[in-house]
C-alpha positions as CSV (number, residue, x, y, z in Angstrom):
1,X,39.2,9.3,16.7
2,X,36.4,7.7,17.8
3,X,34.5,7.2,14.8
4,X,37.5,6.7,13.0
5,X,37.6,3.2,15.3
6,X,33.7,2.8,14.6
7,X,34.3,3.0,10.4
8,X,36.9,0.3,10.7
9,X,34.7,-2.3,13.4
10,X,32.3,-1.4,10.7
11,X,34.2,-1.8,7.4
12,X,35.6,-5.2,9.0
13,X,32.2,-6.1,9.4
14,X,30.9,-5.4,6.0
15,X,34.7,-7.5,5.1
16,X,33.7,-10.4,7.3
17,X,30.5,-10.8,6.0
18,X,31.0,-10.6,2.3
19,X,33.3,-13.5,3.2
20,X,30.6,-15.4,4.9
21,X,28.2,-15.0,2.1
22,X,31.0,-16.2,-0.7
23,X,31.8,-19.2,1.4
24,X,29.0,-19.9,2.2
25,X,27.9,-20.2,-1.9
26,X,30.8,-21.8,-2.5
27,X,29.5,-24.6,-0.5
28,X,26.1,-24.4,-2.2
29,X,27.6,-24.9,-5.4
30,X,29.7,-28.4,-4.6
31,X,26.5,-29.7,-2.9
32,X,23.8,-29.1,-5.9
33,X,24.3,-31.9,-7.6
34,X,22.8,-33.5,-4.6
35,X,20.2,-31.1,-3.7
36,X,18.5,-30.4,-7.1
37,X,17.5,-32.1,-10.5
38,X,18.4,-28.7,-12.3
39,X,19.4,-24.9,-11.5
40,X,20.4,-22.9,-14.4
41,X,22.0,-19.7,-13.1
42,X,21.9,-16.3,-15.2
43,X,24.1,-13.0,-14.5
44,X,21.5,-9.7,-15.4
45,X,23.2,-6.8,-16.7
46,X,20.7,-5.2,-13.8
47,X,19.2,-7.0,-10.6
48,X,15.3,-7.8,-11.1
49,X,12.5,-7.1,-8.8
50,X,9.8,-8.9,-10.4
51,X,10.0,-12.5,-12.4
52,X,7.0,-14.4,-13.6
53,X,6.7,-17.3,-15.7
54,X,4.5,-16.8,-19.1
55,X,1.6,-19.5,-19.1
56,X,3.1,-20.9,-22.9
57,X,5.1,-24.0,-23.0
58,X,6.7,-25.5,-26.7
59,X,7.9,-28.9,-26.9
60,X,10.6,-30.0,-28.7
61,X,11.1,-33.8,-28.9
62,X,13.5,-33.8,-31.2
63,X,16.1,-31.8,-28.8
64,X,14.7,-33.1,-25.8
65,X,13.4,-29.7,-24.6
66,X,11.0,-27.5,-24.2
67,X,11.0,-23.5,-24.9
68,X,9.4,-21.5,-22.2
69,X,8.8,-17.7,-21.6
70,X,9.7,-15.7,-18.6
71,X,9.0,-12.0,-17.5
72,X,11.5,-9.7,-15.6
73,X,12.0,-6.2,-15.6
74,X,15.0,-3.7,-14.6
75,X,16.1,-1.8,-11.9
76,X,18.9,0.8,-12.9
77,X,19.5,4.3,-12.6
78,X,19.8,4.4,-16.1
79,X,17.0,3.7,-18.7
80,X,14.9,0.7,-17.7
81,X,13.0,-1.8,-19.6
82,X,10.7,-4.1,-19.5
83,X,12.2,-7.6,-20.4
84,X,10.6,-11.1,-22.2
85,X,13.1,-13.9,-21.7
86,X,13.1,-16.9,-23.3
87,X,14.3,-19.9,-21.3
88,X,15.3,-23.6,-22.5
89,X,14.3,-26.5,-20.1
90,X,15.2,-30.1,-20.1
91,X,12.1,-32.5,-20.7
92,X,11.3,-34.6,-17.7
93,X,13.2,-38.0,-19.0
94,X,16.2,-35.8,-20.6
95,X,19.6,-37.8,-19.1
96,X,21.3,-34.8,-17.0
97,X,24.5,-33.9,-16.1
98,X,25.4,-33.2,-12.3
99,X,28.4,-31.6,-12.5
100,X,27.9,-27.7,-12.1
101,X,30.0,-25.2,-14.3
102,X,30.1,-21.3,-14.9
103,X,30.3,-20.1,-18.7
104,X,30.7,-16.4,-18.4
105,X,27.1,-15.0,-17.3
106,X,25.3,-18.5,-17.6
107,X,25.9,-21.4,-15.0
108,X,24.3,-24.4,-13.6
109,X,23.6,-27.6,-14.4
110,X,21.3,-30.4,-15.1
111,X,19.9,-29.3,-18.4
112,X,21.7,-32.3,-20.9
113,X,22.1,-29.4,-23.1
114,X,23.1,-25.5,-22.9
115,X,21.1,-24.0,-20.3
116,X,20.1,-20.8,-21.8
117,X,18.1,-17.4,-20.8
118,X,17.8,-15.4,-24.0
119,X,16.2,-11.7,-23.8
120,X,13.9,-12.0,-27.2
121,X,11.8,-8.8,-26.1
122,X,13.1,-5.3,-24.4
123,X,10.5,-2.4,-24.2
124,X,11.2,1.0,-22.8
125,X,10.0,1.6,-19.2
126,X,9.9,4.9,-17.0
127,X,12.1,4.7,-13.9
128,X,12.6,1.1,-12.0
129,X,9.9,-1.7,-12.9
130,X,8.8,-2.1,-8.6
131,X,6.5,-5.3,-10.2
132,X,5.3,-6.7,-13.3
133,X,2.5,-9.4,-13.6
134,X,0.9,-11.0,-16.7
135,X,-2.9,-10.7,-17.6
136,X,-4.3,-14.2,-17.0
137,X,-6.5,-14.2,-20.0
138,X,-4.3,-12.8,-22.5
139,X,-0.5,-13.3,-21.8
140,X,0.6,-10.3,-24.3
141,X,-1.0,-7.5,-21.6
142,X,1.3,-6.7,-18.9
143,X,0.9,-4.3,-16.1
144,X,4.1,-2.7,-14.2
145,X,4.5,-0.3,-11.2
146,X,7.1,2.2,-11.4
147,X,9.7,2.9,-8.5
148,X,11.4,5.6,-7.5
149,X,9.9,9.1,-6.7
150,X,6.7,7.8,-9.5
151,X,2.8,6.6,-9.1
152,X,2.0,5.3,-12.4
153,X,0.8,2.2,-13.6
154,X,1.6,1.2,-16.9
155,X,-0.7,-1.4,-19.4
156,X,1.5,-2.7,-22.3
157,X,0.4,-5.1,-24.9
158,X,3.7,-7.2,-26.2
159,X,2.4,-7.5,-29.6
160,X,2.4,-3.8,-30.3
161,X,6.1,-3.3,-29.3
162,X,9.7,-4.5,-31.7
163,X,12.0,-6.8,-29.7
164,X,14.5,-3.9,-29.3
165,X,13.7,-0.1,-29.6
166,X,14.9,2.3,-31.8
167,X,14.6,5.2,-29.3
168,X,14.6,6.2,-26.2
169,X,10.5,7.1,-25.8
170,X,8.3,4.9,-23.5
171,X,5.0,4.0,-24.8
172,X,2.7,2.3,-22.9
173,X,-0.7,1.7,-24.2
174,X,-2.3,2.7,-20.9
175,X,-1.0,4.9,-18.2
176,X,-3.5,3.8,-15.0
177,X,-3.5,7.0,-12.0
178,X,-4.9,7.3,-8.9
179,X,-1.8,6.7,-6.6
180,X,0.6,9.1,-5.2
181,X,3.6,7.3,-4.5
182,X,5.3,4.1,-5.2
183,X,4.4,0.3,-4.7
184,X,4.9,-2.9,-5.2
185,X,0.6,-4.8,-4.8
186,X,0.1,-5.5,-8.2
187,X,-2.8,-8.5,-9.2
188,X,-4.8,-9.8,-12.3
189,X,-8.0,-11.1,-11.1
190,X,-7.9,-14.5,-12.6
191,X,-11.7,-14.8,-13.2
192,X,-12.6,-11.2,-14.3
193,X,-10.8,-10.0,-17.4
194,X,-9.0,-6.7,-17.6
195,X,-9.7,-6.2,-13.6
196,X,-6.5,-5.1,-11.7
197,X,-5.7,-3.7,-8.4
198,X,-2.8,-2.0,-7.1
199,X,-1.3,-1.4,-3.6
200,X,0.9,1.1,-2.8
201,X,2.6,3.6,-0.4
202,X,0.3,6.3,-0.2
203,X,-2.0,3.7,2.0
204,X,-4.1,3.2,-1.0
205,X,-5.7,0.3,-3.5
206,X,-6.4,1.4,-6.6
207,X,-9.1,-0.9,-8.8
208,X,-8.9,-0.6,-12.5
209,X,-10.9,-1.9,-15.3
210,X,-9.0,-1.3,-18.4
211,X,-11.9,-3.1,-20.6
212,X,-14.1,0.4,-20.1
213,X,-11.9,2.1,-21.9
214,X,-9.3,1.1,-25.3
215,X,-6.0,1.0,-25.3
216,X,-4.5,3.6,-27.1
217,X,-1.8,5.5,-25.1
218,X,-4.5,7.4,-22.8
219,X,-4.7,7.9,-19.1
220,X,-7.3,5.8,-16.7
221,X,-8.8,7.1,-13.4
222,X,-9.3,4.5,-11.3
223,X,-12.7,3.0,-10.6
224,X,-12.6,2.8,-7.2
225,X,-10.1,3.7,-4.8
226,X,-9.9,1.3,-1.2
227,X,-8.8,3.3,1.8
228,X,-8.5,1.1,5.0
229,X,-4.7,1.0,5.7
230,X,-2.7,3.5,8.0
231,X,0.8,2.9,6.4
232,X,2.0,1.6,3.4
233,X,0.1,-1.4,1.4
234,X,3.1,-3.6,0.2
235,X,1.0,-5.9,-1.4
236,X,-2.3,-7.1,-3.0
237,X,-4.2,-9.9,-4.6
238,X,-7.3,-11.1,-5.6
239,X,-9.0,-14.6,-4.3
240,X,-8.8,-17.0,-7.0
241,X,-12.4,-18.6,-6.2
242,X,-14.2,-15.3,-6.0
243,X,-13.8,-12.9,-8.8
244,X,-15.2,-9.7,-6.3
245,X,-13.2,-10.8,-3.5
246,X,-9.4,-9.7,-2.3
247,X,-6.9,-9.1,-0.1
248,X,-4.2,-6.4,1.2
249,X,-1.6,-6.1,3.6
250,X,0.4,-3.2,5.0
251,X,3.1,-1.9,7.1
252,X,0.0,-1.0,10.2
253,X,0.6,-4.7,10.8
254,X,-2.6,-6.0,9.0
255,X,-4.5,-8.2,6.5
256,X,-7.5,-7.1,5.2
257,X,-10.4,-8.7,3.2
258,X,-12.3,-6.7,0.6
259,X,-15.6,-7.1,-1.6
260,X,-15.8,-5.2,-4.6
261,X,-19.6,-5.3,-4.2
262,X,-19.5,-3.6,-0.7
263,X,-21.2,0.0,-0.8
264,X,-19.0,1.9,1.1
265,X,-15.9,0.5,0.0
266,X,-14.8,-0.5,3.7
267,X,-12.9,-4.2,4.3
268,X,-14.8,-7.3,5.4
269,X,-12.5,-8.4,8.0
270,X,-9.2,-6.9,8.8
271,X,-7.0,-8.2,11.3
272,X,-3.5,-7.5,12.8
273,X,-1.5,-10.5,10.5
274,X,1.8,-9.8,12.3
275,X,4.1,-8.3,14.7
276,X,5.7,-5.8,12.1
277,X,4.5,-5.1,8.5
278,X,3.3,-7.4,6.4
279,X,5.0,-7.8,2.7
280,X,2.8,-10.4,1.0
281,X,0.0,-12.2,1.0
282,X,-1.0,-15.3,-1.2
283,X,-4.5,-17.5,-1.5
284,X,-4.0,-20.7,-2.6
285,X,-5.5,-21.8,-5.9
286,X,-6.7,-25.1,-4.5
287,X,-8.2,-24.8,-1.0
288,X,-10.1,-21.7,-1.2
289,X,-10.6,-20.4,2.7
290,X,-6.5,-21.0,3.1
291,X,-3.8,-17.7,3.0
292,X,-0.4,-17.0,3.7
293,X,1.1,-14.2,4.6
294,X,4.8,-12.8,5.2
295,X,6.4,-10.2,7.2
296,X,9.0,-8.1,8.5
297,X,8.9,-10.4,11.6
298,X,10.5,-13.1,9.6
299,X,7.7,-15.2,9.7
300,X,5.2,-16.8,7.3
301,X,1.9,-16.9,8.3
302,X,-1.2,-19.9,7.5
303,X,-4.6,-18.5,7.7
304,X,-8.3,-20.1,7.3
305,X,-10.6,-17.5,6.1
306,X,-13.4,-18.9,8.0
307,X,-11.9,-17.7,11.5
308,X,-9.2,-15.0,10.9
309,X,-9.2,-14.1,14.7
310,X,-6.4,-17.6,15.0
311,X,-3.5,-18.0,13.3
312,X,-3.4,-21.7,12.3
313,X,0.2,-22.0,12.1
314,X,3.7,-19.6,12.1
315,X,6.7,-21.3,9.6
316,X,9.7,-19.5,11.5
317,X,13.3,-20.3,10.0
318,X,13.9,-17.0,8.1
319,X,16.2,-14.7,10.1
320,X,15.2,-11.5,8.1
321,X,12.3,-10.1,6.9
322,X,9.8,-12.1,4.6
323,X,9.3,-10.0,1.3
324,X,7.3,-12.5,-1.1
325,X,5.3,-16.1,-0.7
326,X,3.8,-18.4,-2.9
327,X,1.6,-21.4,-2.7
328,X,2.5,-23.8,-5.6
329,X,-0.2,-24.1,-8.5
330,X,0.2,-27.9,-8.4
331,X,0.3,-28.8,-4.3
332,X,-2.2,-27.5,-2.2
333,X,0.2,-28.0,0.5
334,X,3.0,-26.8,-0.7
335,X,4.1,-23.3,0.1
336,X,7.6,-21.3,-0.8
337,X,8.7,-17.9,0.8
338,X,11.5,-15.6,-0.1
339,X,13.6,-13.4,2.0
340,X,16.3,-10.6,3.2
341,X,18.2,-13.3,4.5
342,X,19.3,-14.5,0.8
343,X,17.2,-17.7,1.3
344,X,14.0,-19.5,-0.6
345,X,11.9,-21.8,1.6
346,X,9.8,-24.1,0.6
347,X,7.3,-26.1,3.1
348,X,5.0,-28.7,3.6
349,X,2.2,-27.5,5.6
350,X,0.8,-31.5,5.6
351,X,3.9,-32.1,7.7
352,X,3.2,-29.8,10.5
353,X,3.3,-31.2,13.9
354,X,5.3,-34.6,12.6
355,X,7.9,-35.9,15.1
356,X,11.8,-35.0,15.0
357,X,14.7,-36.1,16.5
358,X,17.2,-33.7,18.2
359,X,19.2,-33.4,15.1
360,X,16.5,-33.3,12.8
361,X,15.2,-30.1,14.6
362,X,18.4,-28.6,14.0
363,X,17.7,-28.3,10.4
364,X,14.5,-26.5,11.1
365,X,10.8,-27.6,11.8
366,X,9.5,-30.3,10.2
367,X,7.4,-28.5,7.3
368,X,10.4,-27.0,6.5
369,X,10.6,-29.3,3.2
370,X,13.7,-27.4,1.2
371,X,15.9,-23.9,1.2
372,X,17.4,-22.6,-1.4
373,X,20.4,-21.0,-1.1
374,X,21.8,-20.2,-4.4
375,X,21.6,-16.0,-3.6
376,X,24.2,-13.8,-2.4
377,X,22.1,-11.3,-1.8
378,X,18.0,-10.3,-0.5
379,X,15.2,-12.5,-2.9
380,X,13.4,-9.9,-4.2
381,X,10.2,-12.1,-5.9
382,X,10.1,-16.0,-7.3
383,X,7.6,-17.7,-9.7
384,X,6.3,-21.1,-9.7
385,X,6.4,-22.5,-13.0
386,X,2.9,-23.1,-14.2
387,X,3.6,-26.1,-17.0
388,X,6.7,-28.3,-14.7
389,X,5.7,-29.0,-11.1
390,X,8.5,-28.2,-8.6
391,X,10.6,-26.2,-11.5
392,X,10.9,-21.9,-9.9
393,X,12.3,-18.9,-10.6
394,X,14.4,-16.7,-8.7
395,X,15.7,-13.0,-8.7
396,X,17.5,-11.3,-6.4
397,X,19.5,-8.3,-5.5
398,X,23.0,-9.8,-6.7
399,X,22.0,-9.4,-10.2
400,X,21.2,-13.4,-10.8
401,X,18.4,-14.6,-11.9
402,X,17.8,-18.5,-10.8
403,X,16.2,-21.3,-12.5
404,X,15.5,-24.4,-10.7
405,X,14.8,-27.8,-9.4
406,X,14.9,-29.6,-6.0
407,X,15.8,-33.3,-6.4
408,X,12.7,-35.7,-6.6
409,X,13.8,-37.6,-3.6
410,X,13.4,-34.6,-1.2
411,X,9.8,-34.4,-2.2
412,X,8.6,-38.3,-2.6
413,X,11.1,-39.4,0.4
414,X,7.1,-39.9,2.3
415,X,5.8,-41.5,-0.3
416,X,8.2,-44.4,-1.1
């Protein structure tokens, strides 16, 4: 009887919130025509762990438009695949429309024209795609981590695969090894080509160098294997300055800093980052000695490299755990974090310590600069967009994958 009464509190629970959430999107949708310039909304067949933008941009002036690429992947007990998007974007002085409208599996507004997400590219992938991330120097190589009960690391090249296949075989061009179980770390060194790294949650980086060998559907050992964590690594990347230098984090709590040149293979500084694990980690592209990182403890983190024993500042509005950050490619200030709690935030670190008012502190701390809250469900991973300043991508675990915009007055309010 007793846990007959506990299934119900519980079930009511479950109820209530699942009201909460749809309320409170309902709300989101009637105020975005005040909040953003453009968010296109698209319903996946499958929710996505992993977006990233493609570095190509075409520009059509004729239509007021430009055609850019997107990658996202699948996560489905079924067959997965591996999935290259194609995504139609107002130009910059395009007149909009504010209104915001569902058609089917596409919504939003602010586009002038049909906002579209078309899947030009689907390639067979073994078990869930955990991550997938874009060689810097040659967008058609694309690495993935499998989920699941697998290990592998898979290299494809996009230009050796049809749009749509005509079976049911998965051929990557390179299968990577070295790990035991599953992860999520997966980074491109920007400045070294073919150099990538993996984290994962056997408590191990892997480092791979797929220019040693070609790619023709073999396996590759990897060429060095980093061994400093105690628990899971959730998530690498390398410094975008220093083609030898990068950075893990883990569920024992820590950052770490590593030197591919080091003989033995031990980290330069390691620290404890948080009061629970630590998700993500990103340097930013601008000011070279500055990191972020984000955590089970629902905070983000701001680090100088230069004297990792204080944490320069703590961004605290999430309410669940941090699972992915981002400094944008554009701001050197400018910093976005997503989360359990179905939010995006992004902030402004140059407006740390500015006064508030009572009811401005209500709306959280002042570098809190914008949330998102177009989600129903945890924000798996986002992507700045590297051509359109301000423009991001979203996915999340309600199957939507989010394409937008905050209005240009939330982010030049201090400079009028």
């Amino acid at each position: 009887f007793f846990f007959q009464i506990l299934y119900r509190k519980v079930i009511k629970m479950a109820d209530d919130e699942a009201q909460l959430i749809n309320e409170e999107y309902k709300i989101w949708k009637k105020n975005t025509p005040f909040l953003y310039d453009l968010v296109l909304t698209r319903v996946l067949d499958w929710p996505s762990l992993t977006v990233e933008w493609f570095p190509d941009k075409r520009i059509w002036r004729e239509e007021r438009c430009s055609l850019q690429r997107m990658l996202i992947g699948t996560n489905s007990k079924e067959q997965n695949y591996i999935l290259v998007g194609e995504v139609t974007l107002p130009l910059e002085d395009t007149p909009t429309d504010r209104m915001y409208s569902d058609q089917g599996s596409v919504g939003g507004f602010g586009s002038g024209i049909p906002g579209k997400f078309d899947v030009t590219q689907r390639i067979n992938h073994e078990g869930e795609v955990n991550r997938a991330r874009i060689m810097h120097q040659n967008s058609n190589i694309i690495a993935t981590k499998q989920g699941g009960n697998n290990s592998m690391v898979f290299i494809f090249n996009l230009s050796s695969h049809p749009d749509t296949p005509s079976n049911n075989y998965v051929n990557p061009e390179m299968t990577l090894t070295g790990h035991e179980k599953e992860g999520y770390g997966l980074s491109w060194n920007p400045l070294e080509q073919g150099h990538l790294i993996s984290g994962s949650h056997d408590n191990n980086i892997c480092y791979w160098d797929i220019g040693r060998s070609a790619l023709d559907g073999q396996r590759l050992a990897p060429y060095k294997i980093y061994s400093g964590h105690t628990a899971d690594v959730e998530d690498v990347e390398w410094h975008r300055h220093h083609p030898s230098i990068f950075g893990s984090v883990g569920d024992d709590n820590k950052f770490m800093l590593w030197d591919t040149r080091s003989s033995p293979a031990t980290p330069r500084q390691e620290i404890i980052a948080h009061e629970s694990g630590v998700n993500c980690l990103s340097f930013n592209p601008i000011s070279e000695y500055v990191l972020a990182t984000g955590s089970s403890d629902n905070t983000v983190a701001l680090w100088d490299l230069r004297t990792l024993n204080v944490k320069l500042h703590s961004f605290e509005f999430h309410n669940q755990a941090v699972y992915q950050v981002q400094w944008s490619p554009f701001n050197e200030s400018i910093l976005a974090s997503s989360s359990a709690d179905r939010r995006m935030h992004v902030w402004d670190v140059s407006r740390i310590g500015e006064h508030q008012t009572e009811q401005d502190k209500e709306d959280g701390p002042p570098e809190l600069l914008f949330i998102h809250g177009g989600h129903t469900d945890a924000v798996f991973d986002f992507s700045w967009n590297p051509n359109d300043p301000w423009i991001c991508a979203s996915v999340a675990e309600d199957n939507i994958l989010q394409i937008w915009q905050m209005a240009e007055n939330i982010y030049t309010d201090d400079d009028a």
